[in-house]
C-alpha positions as CSV (number, residue, x, y, z in Angstrom):
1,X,-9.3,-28.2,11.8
2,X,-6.5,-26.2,13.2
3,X,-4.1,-28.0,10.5
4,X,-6.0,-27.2,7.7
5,X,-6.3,-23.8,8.6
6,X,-2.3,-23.4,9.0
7,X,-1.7,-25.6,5.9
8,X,-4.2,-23.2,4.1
9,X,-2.2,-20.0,5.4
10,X,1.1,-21.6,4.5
11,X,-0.1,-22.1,0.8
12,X,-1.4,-18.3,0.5
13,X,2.2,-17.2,1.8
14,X,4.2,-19.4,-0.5
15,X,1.6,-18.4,-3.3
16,X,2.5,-14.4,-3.3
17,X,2.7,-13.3,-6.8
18,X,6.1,-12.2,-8.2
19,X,6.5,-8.9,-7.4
20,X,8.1,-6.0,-6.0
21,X,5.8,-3.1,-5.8
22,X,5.1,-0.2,-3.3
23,X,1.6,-2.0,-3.0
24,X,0.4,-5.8,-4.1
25,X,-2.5,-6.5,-5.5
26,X,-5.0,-8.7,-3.6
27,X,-5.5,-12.0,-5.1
28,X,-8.5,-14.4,-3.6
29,X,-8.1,-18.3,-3.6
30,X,-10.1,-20.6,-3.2
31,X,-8.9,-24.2,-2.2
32,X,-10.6,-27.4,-2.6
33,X,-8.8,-29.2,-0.1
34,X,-5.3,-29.8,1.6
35,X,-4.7,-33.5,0.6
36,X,-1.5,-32.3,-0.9
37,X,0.3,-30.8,2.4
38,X,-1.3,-33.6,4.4
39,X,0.4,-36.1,2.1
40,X,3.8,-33.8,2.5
41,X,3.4,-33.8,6.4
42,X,2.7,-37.2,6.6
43,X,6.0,-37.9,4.4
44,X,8.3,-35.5,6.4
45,X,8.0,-38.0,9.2
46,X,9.3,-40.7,7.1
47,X,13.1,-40.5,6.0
48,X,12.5,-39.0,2.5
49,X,15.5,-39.8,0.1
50,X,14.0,-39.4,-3.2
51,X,12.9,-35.5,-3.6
52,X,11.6,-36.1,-7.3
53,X,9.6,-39.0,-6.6
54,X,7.7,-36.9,-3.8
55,X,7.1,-34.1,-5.4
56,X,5.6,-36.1,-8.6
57,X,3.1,-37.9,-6.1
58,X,2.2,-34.3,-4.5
59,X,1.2,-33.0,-8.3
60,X,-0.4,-35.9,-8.8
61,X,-2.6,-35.6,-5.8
62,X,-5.9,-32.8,-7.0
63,X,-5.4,-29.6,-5.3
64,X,-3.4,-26.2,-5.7
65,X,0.4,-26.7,-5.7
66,X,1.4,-27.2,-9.5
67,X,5.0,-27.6,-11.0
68,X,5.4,-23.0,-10.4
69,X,4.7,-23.2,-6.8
70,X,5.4,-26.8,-5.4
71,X,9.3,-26.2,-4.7
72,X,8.3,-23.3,-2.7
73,X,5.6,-24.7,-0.5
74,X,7.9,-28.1,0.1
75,X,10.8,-26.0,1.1
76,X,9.0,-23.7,3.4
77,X,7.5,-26.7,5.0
78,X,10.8,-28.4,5.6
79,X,11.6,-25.4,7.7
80,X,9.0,-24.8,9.1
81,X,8.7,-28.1,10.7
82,X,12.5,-27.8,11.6
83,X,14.4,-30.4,10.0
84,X,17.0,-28.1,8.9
85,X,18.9,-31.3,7.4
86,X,16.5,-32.5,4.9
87,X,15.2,-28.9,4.2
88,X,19.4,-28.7,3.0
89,X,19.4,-31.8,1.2
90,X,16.0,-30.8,-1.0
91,X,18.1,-27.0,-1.4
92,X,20.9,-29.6,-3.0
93,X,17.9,-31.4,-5.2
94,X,16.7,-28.2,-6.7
95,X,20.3,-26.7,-7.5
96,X,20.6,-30.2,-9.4
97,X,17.3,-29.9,-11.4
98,X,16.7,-26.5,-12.0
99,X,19.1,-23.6,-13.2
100,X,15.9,-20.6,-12.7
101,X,15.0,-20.4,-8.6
102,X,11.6,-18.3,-8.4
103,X,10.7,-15.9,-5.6
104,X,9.1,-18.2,-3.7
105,X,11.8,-20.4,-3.5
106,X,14.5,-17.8,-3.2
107,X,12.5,-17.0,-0.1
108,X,12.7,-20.6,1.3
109,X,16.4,-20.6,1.1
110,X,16.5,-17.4,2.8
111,X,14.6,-18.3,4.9
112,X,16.6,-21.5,5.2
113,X,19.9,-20.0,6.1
114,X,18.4,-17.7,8.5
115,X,17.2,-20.8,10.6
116,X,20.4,-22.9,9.9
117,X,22.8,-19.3,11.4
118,X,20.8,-19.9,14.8
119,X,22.2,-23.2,15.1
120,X,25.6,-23.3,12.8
121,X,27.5,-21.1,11.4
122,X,26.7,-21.0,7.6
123,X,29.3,-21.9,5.0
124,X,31.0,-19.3,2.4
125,X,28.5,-20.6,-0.3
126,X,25.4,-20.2,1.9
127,X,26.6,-16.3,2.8
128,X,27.0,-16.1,-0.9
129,X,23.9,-16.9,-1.5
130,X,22.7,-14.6,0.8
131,X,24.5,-11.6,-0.4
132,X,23.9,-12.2,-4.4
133,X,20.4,-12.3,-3.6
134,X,20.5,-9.1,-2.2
135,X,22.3,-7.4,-5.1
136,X,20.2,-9.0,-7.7
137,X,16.9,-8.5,-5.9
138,X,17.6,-4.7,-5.9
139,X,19.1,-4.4,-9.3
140,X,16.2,-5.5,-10.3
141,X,13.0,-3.9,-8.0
142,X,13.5,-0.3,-6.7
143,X,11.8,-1.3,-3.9
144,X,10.7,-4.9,-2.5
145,X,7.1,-5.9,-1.1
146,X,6.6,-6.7,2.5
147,X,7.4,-10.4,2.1
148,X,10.2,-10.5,0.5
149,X,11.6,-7.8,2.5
150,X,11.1,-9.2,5.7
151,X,12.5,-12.3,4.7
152,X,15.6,-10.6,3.7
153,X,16.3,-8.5,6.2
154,X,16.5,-12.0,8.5
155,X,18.9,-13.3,6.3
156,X,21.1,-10.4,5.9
157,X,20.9,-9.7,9.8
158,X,22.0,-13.6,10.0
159,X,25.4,-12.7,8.4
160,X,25.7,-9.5,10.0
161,X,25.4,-7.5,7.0
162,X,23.7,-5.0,9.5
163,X,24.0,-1.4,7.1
164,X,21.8,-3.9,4.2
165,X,19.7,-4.7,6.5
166,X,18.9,-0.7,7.8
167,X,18.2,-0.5,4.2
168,X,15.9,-3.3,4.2
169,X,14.2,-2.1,7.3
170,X,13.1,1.4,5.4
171,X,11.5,-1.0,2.3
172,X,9.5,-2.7,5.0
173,X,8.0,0.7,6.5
174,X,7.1,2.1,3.1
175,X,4.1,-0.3,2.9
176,X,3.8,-2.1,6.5
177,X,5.0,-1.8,9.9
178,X,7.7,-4.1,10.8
179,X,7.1,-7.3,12.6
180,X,8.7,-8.1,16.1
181,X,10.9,-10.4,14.7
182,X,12.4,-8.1,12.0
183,X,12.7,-5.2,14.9
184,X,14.4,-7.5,17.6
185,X,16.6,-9.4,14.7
186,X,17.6,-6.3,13.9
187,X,18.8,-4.9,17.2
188,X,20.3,-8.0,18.0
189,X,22.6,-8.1,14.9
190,X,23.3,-4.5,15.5
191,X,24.2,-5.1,19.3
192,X,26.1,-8.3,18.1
193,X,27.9,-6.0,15.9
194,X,28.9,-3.6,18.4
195,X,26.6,-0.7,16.9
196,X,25.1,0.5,19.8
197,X,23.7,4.0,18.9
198,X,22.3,2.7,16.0
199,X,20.5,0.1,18.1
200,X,19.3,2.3,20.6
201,X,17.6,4.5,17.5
202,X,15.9,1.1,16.4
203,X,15.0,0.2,19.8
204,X,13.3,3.8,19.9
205,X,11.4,3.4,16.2
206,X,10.1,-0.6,18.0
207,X,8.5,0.8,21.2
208,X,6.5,4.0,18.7
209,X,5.3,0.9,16.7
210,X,4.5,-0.9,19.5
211,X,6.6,-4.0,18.7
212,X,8.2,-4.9,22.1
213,X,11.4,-6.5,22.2
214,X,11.9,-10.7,21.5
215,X,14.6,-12.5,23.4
216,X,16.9,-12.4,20.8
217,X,17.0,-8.7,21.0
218,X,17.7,-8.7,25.2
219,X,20.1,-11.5,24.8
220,X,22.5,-9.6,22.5
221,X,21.8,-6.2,24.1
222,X,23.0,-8.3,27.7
223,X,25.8,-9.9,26.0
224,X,27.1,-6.7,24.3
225,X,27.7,-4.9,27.5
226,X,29.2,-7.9,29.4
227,X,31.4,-8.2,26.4
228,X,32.5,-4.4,26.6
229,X,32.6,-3.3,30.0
230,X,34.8,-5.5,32.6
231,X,34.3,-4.1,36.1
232,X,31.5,-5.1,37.6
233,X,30.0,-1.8,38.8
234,X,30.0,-0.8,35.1
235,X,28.3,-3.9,33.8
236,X,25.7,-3.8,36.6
237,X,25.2,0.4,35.7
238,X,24.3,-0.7,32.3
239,X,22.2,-3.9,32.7
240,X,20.4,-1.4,34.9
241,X,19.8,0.4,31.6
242,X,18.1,-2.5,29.8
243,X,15.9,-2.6,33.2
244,X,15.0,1.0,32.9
245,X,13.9,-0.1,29.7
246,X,11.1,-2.5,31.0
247,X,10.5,-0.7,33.9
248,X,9.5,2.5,31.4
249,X,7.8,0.9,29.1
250,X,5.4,-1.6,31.2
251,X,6.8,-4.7,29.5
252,X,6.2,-8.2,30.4
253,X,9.2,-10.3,29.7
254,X,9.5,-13.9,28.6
255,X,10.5,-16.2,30.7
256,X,13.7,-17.1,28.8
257,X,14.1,-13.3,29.2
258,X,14.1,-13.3,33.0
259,X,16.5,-16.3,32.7
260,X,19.2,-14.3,30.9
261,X,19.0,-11.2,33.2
262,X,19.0,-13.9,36.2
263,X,22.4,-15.4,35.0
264,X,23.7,-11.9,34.1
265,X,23.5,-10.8,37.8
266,X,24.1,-13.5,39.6
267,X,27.3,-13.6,37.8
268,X,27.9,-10.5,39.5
269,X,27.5,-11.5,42.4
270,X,24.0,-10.5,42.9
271,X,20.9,-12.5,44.6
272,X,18.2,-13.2,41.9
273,X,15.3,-15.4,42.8
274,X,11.9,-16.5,40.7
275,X,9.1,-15.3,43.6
276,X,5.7,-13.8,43.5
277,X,4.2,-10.5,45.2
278,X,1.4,-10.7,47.6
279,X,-1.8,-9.3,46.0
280,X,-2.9,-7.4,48.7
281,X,0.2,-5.8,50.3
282,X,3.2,-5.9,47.2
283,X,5.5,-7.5,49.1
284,X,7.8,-9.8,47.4
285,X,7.7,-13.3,48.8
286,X,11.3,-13.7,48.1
287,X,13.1,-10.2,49.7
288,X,10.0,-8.8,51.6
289,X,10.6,-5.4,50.1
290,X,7.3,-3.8,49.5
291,X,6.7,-2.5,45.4
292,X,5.4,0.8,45.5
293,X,2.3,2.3,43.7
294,X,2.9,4.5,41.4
295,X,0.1,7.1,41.3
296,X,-1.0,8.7,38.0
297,X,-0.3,12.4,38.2
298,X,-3.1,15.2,37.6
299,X,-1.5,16.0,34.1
300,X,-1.6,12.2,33.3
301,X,-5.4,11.6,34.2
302,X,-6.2,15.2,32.3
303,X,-5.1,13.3,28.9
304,X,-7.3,10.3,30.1
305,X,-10.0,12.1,30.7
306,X,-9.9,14.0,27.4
307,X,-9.4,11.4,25.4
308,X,-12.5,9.9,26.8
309,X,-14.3,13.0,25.8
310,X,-12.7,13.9,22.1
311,X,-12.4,9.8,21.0
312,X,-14.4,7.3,23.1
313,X,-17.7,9.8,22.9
314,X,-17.2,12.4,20.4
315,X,-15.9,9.8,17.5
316,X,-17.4,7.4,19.2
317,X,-16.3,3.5,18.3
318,X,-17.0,2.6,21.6
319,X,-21.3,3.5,21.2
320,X,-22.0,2.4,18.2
321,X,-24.6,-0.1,19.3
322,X,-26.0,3.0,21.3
323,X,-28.7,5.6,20.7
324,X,-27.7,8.9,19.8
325,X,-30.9,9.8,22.0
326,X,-29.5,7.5,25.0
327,X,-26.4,8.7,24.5
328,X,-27.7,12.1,25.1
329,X,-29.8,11.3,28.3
330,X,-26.4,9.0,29.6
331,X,-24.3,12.2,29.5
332,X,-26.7,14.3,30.6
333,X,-27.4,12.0,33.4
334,X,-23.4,11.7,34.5
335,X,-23.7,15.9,34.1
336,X,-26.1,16.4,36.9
337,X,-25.1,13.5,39.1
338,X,-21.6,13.2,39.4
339,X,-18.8,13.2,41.0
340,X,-19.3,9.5,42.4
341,X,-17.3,7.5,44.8
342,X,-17.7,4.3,42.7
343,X,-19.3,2.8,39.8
344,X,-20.6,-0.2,39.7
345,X,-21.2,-2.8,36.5
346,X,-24.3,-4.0,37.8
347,X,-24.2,-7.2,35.3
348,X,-21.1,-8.3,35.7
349,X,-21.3,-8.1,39.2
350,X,-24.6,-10.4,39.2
351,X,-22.9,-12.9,37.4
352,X,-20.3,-13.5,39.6
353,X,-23.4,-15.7,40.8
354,X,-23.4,-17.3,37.5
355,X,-25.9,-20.1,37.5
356,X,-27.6,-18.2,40.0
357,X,-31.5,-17.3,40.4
358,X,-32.6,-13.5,39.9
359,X,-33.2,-13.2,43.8
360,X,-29.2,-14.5,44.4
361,X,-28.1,-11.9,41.7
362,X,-30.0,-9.2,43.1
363,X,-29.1,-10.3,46.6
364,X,-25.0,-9.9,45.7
365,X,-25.5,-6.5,44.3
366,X,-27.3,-5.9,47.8
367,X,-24.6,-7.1,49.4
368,X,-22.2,-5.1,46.9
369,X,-23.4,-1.7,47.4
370,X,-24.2,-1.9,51.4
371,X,-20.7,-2.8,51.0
372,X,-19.9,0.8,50.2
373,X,-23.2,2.5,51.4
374,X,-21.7,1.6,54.8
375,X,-18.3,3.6,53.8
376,X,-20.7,6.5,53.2
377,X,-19.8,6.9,49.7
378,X,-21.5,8.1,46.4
379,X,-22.4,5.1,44.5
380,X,-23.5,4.7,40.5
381,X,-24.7,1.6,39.5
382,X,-25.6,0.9,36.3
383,X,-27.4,-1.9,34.6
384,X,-29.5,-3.2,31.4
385,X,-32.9,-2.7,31.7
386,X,-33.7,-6.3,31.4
387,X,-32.4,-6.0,35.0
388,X,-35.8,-3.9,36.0
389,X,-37.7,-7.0,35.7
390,X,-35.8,-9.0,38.6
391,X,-36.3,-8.7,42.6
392,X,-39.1,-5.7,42.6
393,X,-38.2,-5.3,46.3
394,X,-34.5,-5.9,46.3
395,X,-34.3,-3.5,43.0
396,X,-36.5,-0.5,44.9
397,X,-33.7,-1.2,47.6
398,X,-30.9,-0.4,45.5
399,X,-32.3,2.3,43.4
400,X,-32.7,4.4,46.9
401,X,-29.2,3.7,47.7
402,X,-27.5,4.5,44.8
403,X,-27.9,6.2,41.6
404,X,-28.8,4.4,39.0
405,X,-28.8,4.2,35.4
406,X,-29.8,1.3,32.7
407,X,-29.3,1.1,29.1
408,X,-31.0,-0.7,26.5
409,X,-30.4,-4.2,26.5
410,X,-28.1,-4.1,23.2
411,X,-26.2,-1.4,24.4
412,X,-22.6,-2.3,25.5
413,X,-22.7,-1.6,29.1
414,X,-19.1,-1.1,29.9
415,X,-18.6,2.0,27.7
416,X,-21.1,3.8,29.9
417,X,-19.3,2.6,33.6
418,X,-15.6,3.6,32.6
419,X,-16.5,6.5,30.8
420,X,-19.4,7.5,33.8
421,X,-16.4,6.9,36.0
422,X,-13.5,8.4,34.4
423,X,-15.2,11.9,33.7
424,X,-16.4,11.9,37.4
425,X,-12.7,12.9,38.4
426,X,-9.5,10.9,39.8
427,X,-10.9,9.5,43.0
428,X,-13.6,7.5,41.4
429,X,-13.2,3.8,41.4
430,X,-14.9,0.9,39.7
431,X,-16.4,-2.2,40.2
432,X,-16.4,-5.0,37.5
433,X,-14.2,-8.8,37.1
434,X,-13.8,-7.5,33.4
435,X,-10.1,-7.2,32.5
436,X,-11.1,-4.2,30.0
437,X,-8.7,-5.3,27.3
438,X,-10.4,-4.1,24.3
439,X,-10.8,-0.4,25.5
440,X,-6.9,-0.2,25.9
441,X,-6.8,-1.2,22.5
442,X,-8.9,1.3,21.6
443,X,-6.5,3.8,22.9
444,X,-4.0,4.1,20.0
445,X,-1.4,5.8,21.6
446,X,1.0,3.8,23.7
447,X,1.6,6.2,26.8
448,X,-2.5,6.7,27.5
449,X,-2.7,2.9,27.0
450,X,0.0,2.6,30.3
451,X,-2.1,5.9,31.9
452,X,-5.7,3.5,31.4
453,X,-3.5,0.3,32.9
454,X,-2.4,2.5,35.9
455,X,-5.7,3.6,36.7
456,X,-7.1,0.2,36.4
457,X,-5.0,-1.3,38.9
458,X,-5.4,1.6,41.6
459,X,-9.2,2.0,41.0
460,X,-10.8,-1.3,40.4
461,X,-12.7,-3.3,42.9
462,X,-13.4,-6.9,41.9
463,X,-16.2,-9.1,43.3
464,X,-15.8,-13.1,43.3
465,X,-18.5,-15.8,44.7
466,X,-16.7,-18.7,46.6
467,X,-17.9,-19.7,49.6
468,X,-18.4,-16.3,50.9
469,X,-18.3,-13.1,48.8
470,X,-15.4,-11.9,48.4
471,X,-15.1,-7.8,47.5
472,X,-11.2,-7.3,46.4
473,X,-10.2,-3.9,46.6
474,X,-7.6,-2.1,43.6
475,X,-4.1,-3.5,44.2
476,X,-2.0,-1.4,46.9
477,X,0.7,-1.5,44.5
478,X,1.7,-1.0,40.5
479,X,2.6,-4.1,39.2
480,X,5.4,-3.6,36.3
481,X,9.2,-3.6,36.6
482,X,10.0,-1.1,39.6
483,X,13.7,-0.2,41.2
484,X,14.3,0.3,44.9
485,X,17.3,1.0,47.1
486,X,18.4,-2.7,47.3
487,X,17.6,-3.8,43.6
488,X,14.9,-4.4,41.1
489,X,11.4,-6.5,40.7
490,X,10.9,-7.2,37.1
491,X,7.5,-9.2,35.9
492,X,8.0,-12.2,33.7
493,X,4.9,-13.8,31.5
494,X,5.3,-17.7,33.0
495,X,5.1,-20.1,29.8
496,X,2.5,-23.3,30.1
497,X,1.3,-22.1,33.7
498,X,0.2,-25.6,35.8
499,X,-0.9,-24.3,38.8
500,X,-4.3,-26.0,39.5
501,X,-7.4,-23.5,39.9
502,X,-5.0,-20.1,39.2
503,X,-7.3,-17.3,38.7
504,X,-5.7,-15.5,35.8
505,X,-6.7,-11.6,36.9
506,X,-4.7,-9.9,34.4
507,X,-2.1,-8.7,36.8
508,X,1.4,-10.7,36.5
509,X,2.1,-13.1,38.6
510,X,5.9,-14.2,37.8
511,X,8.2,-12.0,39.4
512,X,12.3,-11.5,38.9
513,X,14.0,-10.4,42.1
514,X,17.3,-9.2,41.9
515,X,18.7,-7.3,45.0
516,X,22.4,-6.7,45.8
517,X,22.5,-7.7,49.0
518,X,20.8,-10.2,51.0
519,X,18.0,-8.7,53.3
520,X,17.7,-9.4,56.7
């Protein structure tokens, strides 16, 4: 199934209609099977020697590839299966047997080269190429549709023809937003070409569209300063720089990433070790240097807190499978009855029980809110009211301990306990296992997307079901890239994790530690 699904996306792409428009019509296909690419797959892994033979056996297989669009998706498989050679020795077939190349399989061989210049330089008649393309694609379209543009500005940027590709870039943003490989190919030719303001400026336009830098992009940004500066205390100023640049922007790096700032320090004499931080204190594993938590400030939670109120009520994508009249009694509710201490999501908490009875749900949310009854704080708990037919007693128990407030059963719950909590002021904190993605997507803009992170990690309690119940309290610490007198702790995303029975939590758990010194 997954196959079929990317042989079907790799025929739409290769089928794009020749043009070169501000905007593209939409064109629907539908395909009756994908015997043709199965056949080409399955043929790839053979030695194929005879191009024309292949292709006639394709066409004469029923399906959707036809003598206009068959060069194309052949080519564009080669590559994308990574056998640069034979994708090379069918470019030689089709120079041999055609004089016209269409769009589609200009765009392979662009696409070609681009891969090829990651591994080997690429020869004066492959740069050529490269360059008459760009000329005659723009002598003849004022400006060229997403596609075609993106593949472009990879092959320009692979020949460091950086000022076409600035040009390219600006074609892109007319219809689309860049993708994250066009945005770090970019910087990287730019840093590779020594243009470092006008990286910086595309670094800048990246983080507004949210397109986080690739590896490509840190690599050349590292390798340009080691190639420009020679002391070491300059070097180490400006890989600082790049650091900043994580640190500011909450970024998770690859690990390939952390492996090229590793070697960039160490070659500088600097300690840099792969470690973890301790959950529950922030202390690095490797140095022992605690990270510190970084508190939101007033100003900070204000925007939060407003946005709540103008976006996630007001205009409202959040409620939609919500009353208008619940809604009402919910805020009016949340009016009269906060400030609260903490807010629990009574369902999620049940099923940390999972296959649990009713009693056993109902006996953990007990146990959850004596929990904090015990701390003397203000509690809100809120449930479905499918909930009001468990436990009778256990239920009566709760409701004098807390206040309480259930919503209809196909109400989305966790819209009413983060909003209920955020509009009840600062000091609130929360209790729920839910990792709250999709409301930070909600957030379009970047900086209250880090404010939401921040306040998750310093205000949410998490409840797991062992052995024991366990009640986790908000991490003691911010987790993202942080400096300290001795160094820095940058987070790394760990490809093809194996540890057995890791509880992925949403906080990173791959940590850089670079440090100048050793510490005692």
């Amino acid at each position: 199934m997954h196959l079929m699904h990317r042989n079907l996306k790799l025929l739409s792409q290769c089928l794009l209609p020749n043009t070169a428009l501000y905007s593209m019509r939409c064109y629907t296909i539908k395909f009756s099977g994908t015997e043709q690419i199965d056949y080409l797959n399955s043929a790839l892994e053979e030695k194929v020697t005879d191009w024309a033979n292949l292709k006639s056996k394709i066409l004469n297989i029923q399906g959707i590839l036809n003598d206009k669009n068959v060069d194309a998706v052949i080519l564009k498989t080669i590559v994308r299966n990574r056998k640069i050679d034979l994708a090379l020795s069918y470019l030689d077939y089709l120079k041999s047997s055609t004089s016209v190349l269409n769009i589609g399989v200009t765009n392979g061989i662009l696409n070609l080269y681009y891969q090829k210049a990651k591994e080997t330089p690429l020869i004066e008649s492959e740069k050529e190429f490269i360059l008459r393309t760009y000329e005659d694609l723009y002598a003849k379209y004022k400006v060229l549709d997403y596609s075609t543009a993106e593949t472009l500005l990879h092959a320009v940027c692979a020949i460091g023809e950086w000022k076409k590709a600035l040009r390219v870039l600006d074609d892109i943003i007319i219809s689309s937003t860049p993708s994250h490989s066009a945005y770090s190919t970019l910087i990287g030719t730019l840093f590779k070409c020594n243009k470092e303001k006008e990286a910086m400026d595309i670094i800048q336009r990246s983080v507004a569209d949210l397109r986080p830098l690739q590896c490509y992009a840190y690599n050349e940004w590292i390798e340009y300063y080691q190639r420009k500066y020679k002391t070491k205390g300059t070097i180490i100023k400006y890989l600082d720089k790049i650091c900043w640049h994580i640190s500011a922007n909450s970024t998770l790096i690859t690990k390939e990433t952390a492996d090229k700032i590793q070697n960039a320090y160490v070659s500088l004499g600097w300690k840099a070790d792969f470690t973890k931080i301790r959950q529950d204190s922030g202390q690095c594993m490797s140095c022992n240097s605690s990270l510190d938590c970084l508190k939101i400030s007033d100003e900070d939670f204000k925007l939060l807190q407003n946005d709540v109120k103008n976006k996630l009520i007001v205009g409202s994508d959040l409620f939609l499978k919500t009353s208008p009249k619940e809604l009402s009694a919910f805020l009016k509710f949340v009016d009269t009855t906060a400030p609260y201490d903490i807010v629990l999501d009574a369902l999620n908490i049940a099923y940390a029980v999972r296959k649990g009875s009713h009693i056993q749900k109902m006996a953990l949310l007990r146990t959850v809110v004596d929990h904090f009854d015990r701390k003397n704080k203000k509690i809100l708990l809120l449930g479905r009211k499918h909930m009001l037919k468990w436990h009778k007693k256990t239920l009566e128990y709760l409701m004098r301990k807390t206040c309480s407030f259930f919503t209809e059963d196909i109400s989305q719950d966790d819209p009413f306990f983060l909003t209920a909590a955020i509009l009840s002021g600062p000091n609130t904190d929360i209790v729920s296992k839910d990792l709250l993605r999709g409301h930070r997507f909600i957030l379009k803009d970047e900086k209250l997307k880090q404010i939401f992170q921040r306040w998750q990690w310093q205000h949410q309690w998490k409840v797991f079901v062992v052995r024991n119940t366990v009640i986790k309290p908000p991490l003691q610490y911010t987790p993202c890239a942080q400096k300290n007198d001795d160094g820095w702790h940058l987070p790394y995303e760990k490809i093809n994790n194996d540890e057995k029975g890791f509880l992925h939590d949403g906080i990173p758990d791959s940590w850089l530690c670079l440090r100048s010194k050793v510490i005692r």
